[in-house]
C-alpha positions in Angstrom: 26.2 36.5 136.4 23.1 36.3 137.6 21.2 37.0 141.5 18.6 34.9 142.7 16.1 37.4 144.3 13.4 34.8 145.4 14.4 35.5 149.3 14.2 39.4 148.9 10.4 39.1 146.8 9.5 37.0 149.9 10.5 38.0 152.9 9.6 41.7 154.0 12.0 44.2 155.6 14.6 41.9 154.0 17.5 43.9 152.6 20.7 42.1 151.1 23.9 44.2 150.2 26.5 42.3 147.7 29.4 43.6 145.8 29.9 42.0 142.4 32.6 41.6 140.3 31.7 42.6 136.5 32.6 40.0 133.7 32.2 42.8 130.6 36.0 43.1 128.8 34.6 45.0 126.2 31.8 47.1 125.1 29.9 47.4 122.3 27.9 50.7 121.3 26.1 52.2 118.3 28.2 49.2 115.9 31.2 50.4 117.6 32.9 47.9 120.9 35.1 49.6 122.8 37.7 47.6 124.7 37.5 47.7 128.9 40.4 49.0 130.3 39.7 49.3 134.5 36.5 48.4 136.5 35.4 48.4 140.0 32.8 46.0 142.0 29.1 46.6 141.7 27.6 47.7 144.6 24.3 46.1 144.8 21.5 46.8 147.9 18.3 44.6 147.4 15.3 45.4 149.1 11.7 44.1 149.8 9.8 47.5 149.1 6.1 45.1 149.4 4.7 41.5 148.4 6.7 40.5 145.6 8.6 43.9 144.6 12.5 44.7 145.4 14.5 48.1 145.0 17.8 47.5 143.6 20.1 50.8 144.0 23.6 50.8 143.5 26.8 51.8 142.1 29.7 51.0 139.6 33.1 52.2 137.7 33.9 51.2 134.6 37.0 52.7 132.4 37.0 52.1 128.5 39.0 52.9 125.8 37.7 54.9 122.9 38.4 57.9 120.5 38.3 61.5 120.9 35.5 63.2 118.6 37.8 65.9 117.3 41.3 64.6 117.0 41.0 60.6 116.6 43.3 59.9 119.7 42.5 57.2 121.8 41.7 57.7 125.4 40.6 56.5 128.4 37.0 57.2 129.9 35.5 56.7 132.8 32.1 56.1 133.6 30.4 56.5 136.7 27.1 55.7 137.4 24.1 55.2 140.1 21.1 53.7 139.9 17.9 53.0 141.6 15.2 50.8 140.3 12.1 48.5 141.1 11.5 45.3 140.2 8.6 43.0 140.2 8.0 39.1 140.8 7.0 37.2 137.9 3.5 36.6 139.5 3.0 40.2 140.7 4.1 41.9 137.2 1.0 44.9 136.7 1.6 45.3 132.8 3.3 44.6 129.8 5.0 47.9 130.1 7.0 47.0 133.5 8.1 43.7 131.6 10.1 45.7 129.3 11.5 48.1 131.5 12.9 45.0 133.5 15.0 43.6 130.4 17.9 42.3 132.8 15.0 39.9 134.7 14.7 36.3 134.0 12.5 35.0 136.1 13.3 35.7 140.0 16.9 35.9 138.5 18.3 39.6 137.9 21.2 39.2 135.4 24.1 41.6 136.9 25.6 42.1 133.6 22.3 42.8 131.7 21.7 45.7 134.0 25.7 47.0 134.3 25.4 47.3 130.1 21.9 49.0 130.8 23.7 50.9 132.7 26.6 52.0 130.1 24.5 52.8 128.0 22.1 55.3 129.2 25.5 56.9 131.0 27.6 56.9 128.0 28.8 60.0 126.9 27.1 62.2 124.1 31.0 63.0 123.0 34.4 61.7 124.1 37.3 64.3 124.3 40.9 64.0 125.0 41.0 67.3 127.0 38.4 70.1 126.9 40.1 72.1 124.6 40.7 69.7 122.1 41.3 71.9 118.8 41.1 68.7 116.2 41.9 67.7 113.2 42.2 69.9 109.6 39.7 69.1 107.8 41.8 69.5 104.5 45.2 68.2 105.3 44.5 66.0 108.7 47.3 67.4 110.7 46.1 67.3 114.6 45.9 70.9 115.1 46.6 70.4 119.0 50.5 69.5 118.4 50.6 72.7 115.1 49.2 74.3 112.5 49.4 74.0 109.3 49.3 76.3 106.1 45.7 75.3 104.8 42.9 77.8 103.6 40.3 77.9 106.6 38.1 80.3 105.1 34.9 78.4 104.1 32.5 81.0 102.1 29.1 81.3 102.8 26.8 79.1 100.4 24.0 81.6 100.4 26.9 84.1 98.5 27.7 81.2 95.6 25.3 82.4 92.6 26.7 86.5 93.7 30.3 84.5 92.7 29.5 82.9 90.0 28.0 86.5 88.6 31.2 88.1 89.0 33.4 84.8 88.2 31.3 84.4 84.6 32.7 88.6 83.5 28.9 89.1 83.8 27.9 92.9 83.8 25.6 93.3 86.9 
């Protein structure tokens, strides 16, 4: 969807609050989409900060379904995020630097879901768990070790100790 913000790079003082519905049904990150499960409107405040520059703050919910890192379940996330940024008529655009930070820019049109994915993604979690506590899988067997345990071997020798074993596992005199 996109805003036409011609009236707010205009006219100064000029300050326009919307709520927006978001389109995204799914999400896609690092190769991976992850389906969208819940959202809430975008709140979006535009305002004339100076001659051809608007502030765009706002708001937004979005809920996703994805796996936990440890165990494999799936789950449900939600992401919340704020954000506040400046953007810059196509006539009164300082550098080539701006221009890329304003991806989500077309002209005097802001695309709504071009910012919300911006959005996700610097927001997006570093590591998705089903609780806090979440003990995982075995890494021998696979059994999830929050419903059991299971009979495997945990111990995991040090690899620093491997040519001391192989002395003694070779009957060599030391």
């Amino acid at each position: 969807m996109f805003v036409n913000l011609t009236d707010v790079f205009r006219d100064e003082d000029k300050t326009v609050t919307m709520q927006i519905e978001p389109e995204t049904e799914q999400v896609m990150i690092g190769g991976e989409t992850f389906p969208v499960t819940g959202k809430k409107p975008l709140h979006l405040i535009l305002s004339n900060v100076g001659k051809g520059e608007a502030r765009i703050t706002g708001s937004g919910e979005i809920t996703f379904l994805a796996r936990c890192s440890r165990c494999l379940k799936e789950v449900e996330e939600t992401l919340e995020f704020q954000f506040d940024r400046t953007v810059f008529a196509p006539d009164r655009m300082a550098s080539a630097e701006e221009s890329d930070d304003q991806g989500y820019m077309n002209g005097y049109q802001m695309d709504v879901e071009d910012l919300l994915y911006n959005e996700i993604v610097i927001n997006w979690p570093m590591k998705v768990l089903c609780r806090p506590d979440c003990r995982g899988i075995c890494r021998q067997c696979g059994q999830d070790l929050n419903t059991g345990t299971c009979d495997c071997d945990t111990f995991v020798p040090d690899p620093r100790m491997a040519v001391i074993k192989d002395i003694f596992n070779g009957n060599k005199e030391v």
